[in-house]
C-alpha positions in Angstrom: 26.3 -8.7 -23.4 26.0 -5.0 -23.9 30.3 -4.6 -24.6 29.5 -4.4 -28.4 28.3 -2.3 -30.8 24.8 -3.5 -32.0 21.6 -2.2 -33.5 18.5 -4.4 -34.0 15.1 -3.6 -35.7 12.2 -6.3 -34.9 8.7 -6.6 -34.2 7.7 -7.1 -30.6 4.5 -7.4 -29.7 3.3 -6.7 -32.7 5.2 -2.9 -32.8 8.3 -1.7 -34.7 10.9 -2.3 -31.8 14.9 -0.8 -31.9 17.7 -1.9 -29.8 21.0 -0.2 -30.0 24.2 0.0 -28.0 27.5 1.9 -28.5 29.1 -0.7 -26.1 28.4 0.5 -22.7 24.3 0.6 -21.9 21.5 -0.4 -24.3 18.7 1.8 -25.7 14.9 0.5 -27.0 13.1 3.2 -29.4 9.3 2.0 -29.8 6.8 4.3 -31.8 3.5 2.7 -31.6 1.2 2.1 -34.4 -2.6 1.6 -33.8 -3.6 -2.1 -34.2 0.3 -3.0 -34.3 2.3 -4.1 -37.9 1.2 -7.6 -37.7 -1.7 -7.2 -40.0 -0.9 -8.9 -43.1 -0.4 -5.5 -44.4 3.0 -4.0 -45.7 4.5 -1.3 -43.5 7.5 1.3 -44.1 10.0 2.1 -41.3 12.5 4.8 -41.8 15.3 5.1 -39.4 17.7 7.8 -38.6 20.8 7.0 -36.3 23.7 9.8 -35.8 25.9 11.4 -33.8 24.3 14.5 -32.2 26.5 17.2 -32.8 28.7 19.3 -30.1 27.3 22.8 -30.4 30.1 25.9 -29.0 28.9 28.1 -27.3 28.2 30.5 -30.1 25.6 27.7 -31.6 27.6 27.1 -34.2 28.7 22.6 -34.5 32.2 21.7 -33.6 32.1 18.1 -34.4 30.3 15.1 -33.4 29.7 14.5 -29.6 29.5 11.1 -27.5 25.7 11.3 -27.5 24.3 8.6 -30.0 20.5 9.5 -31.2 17.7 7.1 -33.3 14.7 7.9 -34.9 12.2 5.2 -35.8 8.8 6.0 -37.8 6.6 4.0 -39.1 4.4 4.7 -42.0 3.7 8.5 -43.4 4.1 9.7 -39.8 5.4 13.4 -39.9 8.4 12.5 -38.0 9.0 16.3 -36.3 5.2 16.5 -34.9 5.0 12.7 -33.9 8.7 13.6 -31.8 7.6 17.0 -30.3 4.2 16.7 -30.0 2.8 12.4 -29.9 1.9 12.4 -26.3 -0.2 16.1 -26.3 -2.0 15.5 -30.1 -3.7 12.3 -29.7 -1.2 9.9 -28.8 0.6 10.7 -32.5 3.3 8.1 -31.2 3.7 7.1 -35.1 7.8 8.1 -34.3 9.9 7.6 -31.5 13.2 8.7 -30.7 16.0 7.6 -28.5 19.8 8.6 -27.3 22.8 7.6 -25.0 26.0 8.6 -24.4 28.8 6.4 -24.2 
């Protein structure tokens, strides 16, 4: 009903699907695997959910901000190329990552 706190990790359509909420609006983070998960095979799935932090203005962090961030990889994806460059290196969308603030 989206006035709760949640996270949910499922497969959807045969992909690695997360839901999350911090109480206000809800956020879905899909990397997409070739051929899907739902291949009798076993798959890994590392996610990373934090606070961004609130950067001064002399770049140095002053605490945690409102902005709410996840990371979801499947498999040995290199989570830092998959993120910055899936869409331009062959559709590397092994990672995917989402935020909202609220």
């Amino acid at each position: 009903n989206e006035k709760h706190d949640f996270i949910a990790l499922e497969i959807a359509n045969e992909q690695i699907q997360l839901t999350f909420s911090g109480g206000e609006t809800k956020t879905t983070v899909s990397p997409y695997v070739s051929g899907g998960v739902s291949d009798g095979q076993w798959h890994s799935v590392q996610l990373h959910y934090y606070n961004k932090p609130n950067i001064g203005h002399l770049g140095v962090p002053r605490g945690p901000s409102a902005e709410k961030v996840a990371v979801v990889v499947v498999d040995d994806c290199d989570i830092s190329m998959a993120i910055r460059f899936g869409r331009q290196i062959s559709n590397y969308s092994c990672a995917a990552q989402g935020a909202q603030t609220g």
